[in-house]
BABA-362350 format. One record per residue (C-alpha): x, y, z; residue in three letters. Coordinates in steps of 0.02 Angstrom, whole numbers, plus 50000, padded with zeros to 5 digits. Layout:
XYZALA ...
END
This chain:
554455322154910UNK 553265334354856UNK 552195345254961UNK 550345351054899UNK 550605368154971UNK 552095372954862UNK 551475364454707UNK 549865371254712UNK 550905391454720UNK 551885383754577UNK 550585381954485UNK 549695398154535UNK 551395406154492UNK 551375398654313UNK 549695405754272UNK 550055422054341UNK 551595424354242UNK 550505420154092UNK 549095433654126UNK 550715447154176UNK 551455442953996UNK 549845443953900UNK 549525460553956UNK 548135472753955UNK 548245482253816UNK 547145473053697UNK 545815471753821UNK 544055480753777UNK 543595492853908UNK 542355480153964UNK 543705464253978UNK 545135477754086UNK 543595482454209UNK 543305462354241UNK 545255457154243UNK 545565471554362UNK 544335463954478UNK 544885449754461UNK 546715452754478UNK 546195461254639UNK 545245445954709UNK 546745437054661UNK 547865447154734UNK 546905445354901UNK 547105427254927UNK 549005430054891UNK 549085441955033UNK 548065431755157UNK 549365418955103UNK 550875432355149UNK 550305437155308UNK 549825419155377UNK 551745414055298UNK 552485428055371UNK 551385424655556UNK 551965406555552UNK 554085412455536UNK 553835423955687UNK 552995410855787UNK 554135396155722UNK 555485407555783UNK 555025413855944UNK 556305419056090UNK 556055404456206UNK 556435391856064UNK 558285398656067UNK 559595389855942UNK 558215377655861UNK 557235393655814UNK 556975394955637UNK 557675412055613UNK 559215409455725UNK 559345395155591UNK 559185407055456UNK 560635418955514UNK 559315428955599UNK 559055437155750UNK 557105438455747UNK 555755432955620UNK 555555449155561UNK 557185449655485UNK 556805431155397UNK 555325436155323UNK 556405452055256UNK 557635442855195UNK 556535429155111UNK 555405441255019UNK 556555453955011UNK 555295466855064UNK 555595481855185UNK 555715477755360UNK 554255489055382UNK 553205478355285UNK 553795463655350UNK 553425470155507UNK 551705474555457UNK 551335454955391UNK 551905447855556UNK 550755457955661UNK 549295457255562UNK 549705437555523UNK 549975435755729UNK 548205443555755UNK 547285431755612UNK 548085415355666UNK 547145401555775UNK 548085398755952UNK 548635388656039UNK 548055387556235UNK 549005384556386UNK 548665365956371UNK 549045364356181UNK 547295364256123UNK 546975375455976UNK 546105391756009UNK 545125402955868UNK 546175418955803UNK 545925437555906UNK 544955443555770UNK 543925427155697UNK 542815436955590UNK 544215446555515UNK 545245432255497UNK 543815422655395UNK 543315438055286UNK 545325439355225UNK 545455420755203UNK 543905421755102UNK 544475437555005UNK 543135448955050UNK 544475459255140UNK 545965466655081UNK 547255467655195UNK 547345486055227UNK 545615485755291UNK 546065471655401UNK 547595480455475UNK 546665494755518UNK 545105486455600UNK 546425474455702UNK 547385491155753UNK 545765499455811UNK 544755486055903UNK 546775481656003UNK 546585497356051UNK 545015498156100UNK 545345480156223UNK 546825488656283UNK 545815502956366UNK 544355488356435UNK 543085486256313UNK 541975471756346UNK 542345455756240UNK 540585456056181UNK 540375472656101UNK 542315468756014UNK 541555453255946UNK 539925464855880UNK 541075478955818UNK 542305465455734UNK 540525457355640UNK 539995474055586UNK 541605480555526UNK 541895464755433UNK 540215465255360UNK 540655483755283UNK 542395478155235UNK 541455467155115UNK 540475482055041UNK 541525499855070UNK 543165505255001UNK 544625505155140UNK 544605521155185UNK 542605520655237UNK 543015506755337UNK 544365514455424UNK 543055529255459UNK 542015515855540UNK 543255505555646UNK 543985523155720UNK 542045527955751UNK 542155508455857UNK 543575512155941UNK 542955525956024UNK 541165517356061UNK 541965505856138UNK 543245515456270UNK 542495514656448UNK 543425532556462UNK 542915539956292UNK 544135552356172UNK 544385562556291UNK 546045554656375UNK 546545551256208UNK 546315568556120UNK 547345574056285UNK 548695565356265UNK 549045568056079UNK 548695586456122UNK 550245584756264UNK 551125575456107UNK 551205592055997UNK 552495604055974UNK 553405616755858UNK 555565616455808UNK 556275628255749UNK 558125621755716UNK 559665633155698UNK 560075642255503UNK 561175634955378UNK 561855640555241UNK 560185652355212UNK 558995640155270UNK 558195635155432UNK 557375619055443UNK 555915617155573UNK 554715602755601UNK 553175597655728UNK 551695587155798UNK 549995592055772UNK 548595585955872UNK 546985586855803UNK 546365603455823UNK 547945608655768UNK 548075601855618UNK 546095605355570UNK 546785623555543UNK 548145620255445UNK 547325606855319UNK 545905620855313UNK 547135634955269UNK 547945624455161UNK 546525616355075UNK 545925633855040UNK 547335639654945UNK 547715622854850UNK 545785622154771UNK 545545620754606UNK 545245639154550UNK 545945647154698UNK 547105660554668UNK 548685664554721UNK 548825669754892UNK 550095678154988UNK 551045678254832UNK 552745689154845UNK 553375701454718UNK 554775689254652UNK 553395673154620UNK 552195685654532UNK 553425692754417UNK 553835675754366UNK 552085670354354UNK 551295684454255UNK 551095683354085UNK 550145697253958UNK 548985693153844UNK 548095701153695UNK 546285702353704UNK 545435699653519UNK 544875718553570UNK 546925722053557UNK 546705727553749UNK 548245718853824UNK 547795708553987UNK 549015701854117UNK 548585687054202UNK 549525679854366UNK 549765661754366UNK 550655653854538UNK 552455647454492UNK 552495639354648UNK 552735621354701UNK 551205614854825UNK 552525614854956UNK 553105632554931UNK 551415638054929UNK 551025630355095UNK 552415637555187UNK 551975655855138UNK 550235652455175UNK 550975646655344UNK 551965661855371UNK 550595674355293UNK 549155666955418UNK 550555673155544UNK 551095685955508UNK 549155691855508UNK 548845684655638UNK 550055695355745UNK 549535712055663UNK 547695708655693UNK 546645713455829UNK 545875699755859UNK 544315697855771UNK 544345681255690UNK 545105667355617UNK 545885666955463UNK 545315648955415UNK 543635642155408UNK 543575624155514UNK 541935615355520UNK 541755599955641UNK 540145589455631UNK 539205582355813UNK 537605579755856UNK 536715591755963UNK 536395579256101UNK 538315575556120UNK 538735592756116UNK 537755599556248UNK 538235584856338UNK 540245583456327UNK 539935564556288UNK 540375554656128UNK 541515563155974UNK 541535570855818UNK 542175574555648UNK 543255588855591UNK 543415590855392UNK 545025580355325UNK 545535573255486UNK 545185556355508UNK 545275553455681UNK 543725558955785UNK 543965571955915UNK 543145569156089UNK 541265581656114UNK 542425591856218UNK 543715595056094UNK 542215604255987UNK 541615613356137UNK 543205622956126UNK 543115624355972UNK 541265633655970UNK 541665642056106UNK 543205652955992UNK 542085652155819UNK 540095648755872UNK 539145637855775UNK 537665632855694UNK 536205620755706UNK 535895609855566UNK 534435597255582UNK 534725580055535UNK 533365568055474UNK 533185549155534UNK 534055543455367UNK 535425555255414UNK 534805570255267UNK 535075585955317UNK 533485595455321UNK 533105613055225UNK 533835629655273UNK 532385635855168UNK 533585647855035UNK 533065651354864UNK 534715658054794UNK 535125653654643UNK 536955649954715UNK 537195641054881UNK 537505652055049UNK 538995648855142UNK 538015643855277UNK 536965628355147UNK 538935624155078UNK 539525621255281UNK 537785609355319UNK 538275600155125UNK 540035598255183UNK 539285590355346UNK 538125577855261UNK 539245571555115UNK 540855573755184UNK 541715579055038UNK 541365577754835UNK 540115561154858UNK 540745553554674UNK 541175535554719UNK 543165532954756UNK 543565554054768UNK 544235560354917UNK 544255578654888UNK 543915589755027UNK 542315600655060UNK 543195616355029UNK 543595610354837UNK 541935606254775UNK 540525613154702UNK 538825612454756UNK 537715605354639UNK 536025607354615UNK 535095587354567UNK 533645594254493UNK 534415606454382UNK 533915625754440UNK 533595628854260UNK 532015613554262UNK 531565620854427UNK 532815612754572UNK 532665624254709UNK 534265630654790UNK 534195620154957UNK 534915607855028UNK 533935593355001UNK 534085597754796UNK 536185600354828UNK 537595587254831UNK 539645592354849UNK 540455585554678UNK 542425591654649UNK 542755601354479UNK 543385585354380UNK 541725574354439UNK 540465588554416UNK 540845590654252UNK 540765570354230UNK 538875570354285UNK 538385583254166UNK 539455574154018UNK 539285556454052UNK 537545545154072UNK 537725544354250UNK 535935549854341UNK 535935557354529UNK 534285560554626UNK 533845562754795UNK 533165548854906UNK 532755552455097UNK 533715565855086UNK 535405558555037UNK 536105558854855UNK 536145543054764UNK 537095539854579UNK 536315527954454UNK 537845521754331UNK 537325519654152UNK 536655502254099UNK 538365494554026UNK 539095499154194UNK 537855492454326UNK 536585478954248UNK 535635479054387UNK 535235497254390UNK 535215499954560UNK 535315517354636UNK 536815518254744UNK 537065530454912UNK 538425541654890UNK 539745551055005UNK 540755551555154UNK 539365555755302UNK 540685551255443UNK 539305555555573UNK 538035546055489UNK 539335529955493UNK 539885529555681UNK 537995526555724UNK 538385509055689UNK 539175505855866UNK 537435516255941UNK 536365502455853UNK 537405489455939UNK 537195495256096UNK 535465498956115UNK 535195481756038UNK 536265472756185UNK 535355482556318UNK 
END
């Protein structure tokens, strides 16, 4: 007897296999942008599909059910290991599709009636496809946490609406942003037991030397590791040059040139791998560190807040390229070793004018950039602050003004793209926007761009002073 179920994935199998074996390569540029899309859409319901199969194995195969359990059936000892073995995925992933399958299924209640999933909204935004399952498992993650330290129902249920709503809208990693920002709106205790206890989690090895090397490995909490991704960032920009770069590495690195002049040049290029070049930065920043007196840090961290939550101890905020927030008193400590400096915010989140007319941007109108867009601002880059350039929208040459309401961050790659391409950026309120050429966006709308963490986890403020 046949079952709709399978023979509708039968079919959906048999078309697939015909779109894989066509290919792409004869597409226009137009035709791979749309079957892309597509293929992506498609790809969604198929993984709504995996998780709820996978979800339905664990619960089909639960302890009390004993012999008649479906995995013990299977030569299994949990469902985990069925799914594994029937998709032949890692047991990691497998592990991933029952719990986020377990949180989007309906239940059942204690007298067999059928109860709506954990996370409803969630659950109907992947079944619909307007969520990919990444953004899911992150957003279930984030709001279990956030139950699991007493949030009220209500404001999960608002936070789960709202993040679903975005999901629908923002690439994964915004959203992820967002639900973190929830999280911590949520917790009756704040960050601040939870920045705690990761800092109690960190640590330093050092293990013993073998044959000429000795291995070491660590925790960072988030402090922590805000000064090493900063050090590191630093020296891995595009354009940076070598640093802490040893005899042996520059010897092997330099190469001399002939100038049309006939003057002969030598020019240092770094032979090392990204790895190598962390660890000596590592090492350098220490070994300076214990020969100096004292008078600063070697790395530049910025961390964003607003005023209000700084003065107060309350609420959190960001540090550049980590993606956890970091409880108001966690930046405290961290002004109270390196100062800081007031940038004022508009109510559409712009940050106002430090009223320079440099032709290049100060240090000081690069930190209050890196605070507003987060990083370059192109749509889908994730470069840090400390590799882009600042760009001036209105050109300085046609009058732009060197300030911060005429300056967005762009990386090397994606600057260059604005000035070659059609694409058109302006300022509105404040905030850079990016209007994509006409065969690329019919509708010609101007589109927000960047990474304003800040500006995002005000989301869970609106919903509280609306439930007041």
């Amino acid at each position: 007897m046949t079952n709709p179920t399978t023979d509708l994935l039968e079919q959906a199998i048999a078309l697939l296999a015909e779109v894989a074996r066509a290919g792409v390569q004869t597409l226009s540029d137009d035709e791979l942008c749309e079957a892309v899309r597509l293929t992506e859409r498609a790809g969604r319901f198929l993984d709504a599909s995996r998780v709820a199969g996978a979800a339905e194995i664990e619960e089909r195969s639960r302890f009390e059910l004993g012999r008649d359990g479906l995995a013990f059936r299977l030569g299994h000892r949990r469902g985990i290991h069925a799914v594994e073995s029937l998709t032949l995925t890692s047991q990691a992933e497998s592990s991933r599709r029952v719990k986020l399958g377990t949180a989007l299924r309906p239940r059942l209640g204690l007298g067999g009636e059928q109860l709506p999933p954990l996370f409803p909204h969630v659950a109907e935004a992947v079944t619909s496809g307007l969520m990919g399952i990444d953004a899911a498992a992150t957003i279930v993650r984030c709001l279990a946490q956030a139950v699991q330290h007493g949030a009220e129902p209500h404001h999960v249920d608002g936070a789960e609406a709202d993040l679903a709503t975005s999901a629908a809208q923002e690439p994964a990693d915004n959203v992820a942003v967002m639900a973190r920002a929830w999280r911590e709106a949520l917790d009756p205790d704040g960050a601040q037991p939870r920045d705690e206890a990761l800092r109690q989690r960190r640590g330093f090895f050092l293990g013993r030397e073998r044959d000429g090397i000795t291995p070491f490995s660590g925790a960072c909490d988030p402090m922590s590791a805000a000064v090493l991704r900063a050090a590191f960032s630093e020296s891995n920009a595009p354009g940076a040059g070598p640093r802490f770069l040893d005899e042996a590495d520059a010897a092997r690195g330099s190469e001399t040139l002939s100038t049309p002049d006939g003057d002969l040049v030598t020019q240092v290029s770094d032979p090392r791998t990204r790895e190598q070049r962390q660890l000596d930065v590592l090492v350098g920043l220490v070994r300076a560190g214990v020969r100096s007196d004292g008078q600063g840090a070697t790395a530049h961290v910025t961390a964003v807040i607003r005023l209000d939550d700084l003065i107060a101890g309350t609420g959190v905020g960001w540090i550049d390229d980590i993606d956890e927030p970091v409880a108001a008193e966690s930046v405290r400590e961290l002004v109270c070793d390196s100062g800081f400096q007031i940038l004022v915010m508009g109510s559409h989140g712009e940050a106002l004018t430090l009223g320079r007319t440099e032709r290049f941007f100060t240090r000081g109108q690069r930190r209050a950039l890196a605070a507003r867009d987060g990083g370059c601002v192109w749509p889908g880059c994730t470069a840090p602050p400390s590799w882009c350039d600042a760009h001036h929208v209105v050109e300085w040459v046609d009058g732009g003004p060197t300030d911060v309401s005429n300056g967005a961050l762009l990386c090397p790659a994606h600057h260059h793209m604005l000035h070659a391409s059609d694409f058109t950026m302006k300022m509105i309120e404040g905030r850079p926007r990016l209007l994509a050429p006409p065969w690329l966006d019919p509708t010609r709308e101007w589109k927000l761009v960047g990474r304003p963490r800040l500006a995002w986890s005000r989301a869970p403020e609106r919903h509280f002073r609306l439930v007041a």
